[in-house]
N, C-alpha and C positions, 0 to 999 in steps of 0.2 A: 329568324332570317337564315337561309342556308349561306354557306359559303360560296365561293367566286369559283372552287374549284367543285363543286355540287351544282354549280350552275352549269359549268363546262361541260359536265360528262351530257349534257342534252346531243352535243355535237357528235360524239363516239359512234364508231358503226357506219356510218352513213356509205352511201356504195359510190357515192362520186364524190372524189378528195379534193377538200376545199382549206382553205388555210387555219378554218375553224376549226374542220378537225385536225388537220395536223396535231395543233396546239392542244385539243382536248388528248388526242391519243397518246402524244407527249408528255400533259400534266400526268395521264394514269398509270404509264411507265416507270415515271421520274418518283424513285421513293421517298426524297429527300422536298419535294416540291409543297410549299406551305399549304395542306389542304383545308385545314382549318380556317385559314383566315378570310377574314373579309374588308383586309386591309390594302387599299390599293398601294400604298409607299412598299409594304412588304412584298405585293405582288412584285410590283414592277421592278424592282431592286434583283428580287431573285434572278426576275426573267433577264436582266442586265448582265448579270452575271454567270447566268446557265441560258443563253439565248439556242434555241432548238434548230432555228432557220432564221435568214435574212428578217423577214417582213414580222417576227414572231411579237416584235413591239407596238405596230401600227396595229394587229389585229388585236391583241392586247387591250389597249386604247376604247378602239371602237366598240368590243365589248364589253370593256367594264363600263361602256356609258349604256349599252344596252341593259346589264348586270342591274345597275344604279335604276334604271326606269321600271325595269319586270320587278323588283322586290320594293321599290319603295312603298 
C-alpha cells in the first residue's frame, strides 16, 4: 500500500491551481512532512500544526476518504 503522501504527488504539476495541489506541492516542499506514513492521526496532527493555507484541513479530510477508497 503506498503512502498518503505517494498518493498526493498525483496532484503536483497541474496548470490550474486547485487546493489539491496546493497541498500536494506543499507536502513535496515541506521536508519535515510524514511521507512515509499512512496514518491518518499522524497526518492530520502534522497538518494542525504546520497548516499551509486556511482550507488545508477540509481538503485533507476529503482526500484521505478518497486515499481510503483508491487503495483499499
Amino acid at each position: 500500500m503506498r503512502s498518503f503522501y505517494q498518493y498526493m504527488m498525483r496532484f503536483r504539476g497541474a496548470k490550474q491551481v486547485t487546493n489539491e495541489t496546493r497541498l500536494a506541492d506543499w507536502m513535496f516542499h515541506d521536508h519535515s512532512f510524514p511521507k512515509q506514513s499512512r496514518s491518518y492521526d499522524e497526518i492530520s496532527r502534522y497538518l494542525e500544526w504546520n497548516i499551509p493555507f486556511t482550507e488545508a484541513l477540509q481538503v485533507f479530510d476529503r482526500l484521505w476518504e478518497q486515499y481510503q477508497e483508491d487503495t483499499a
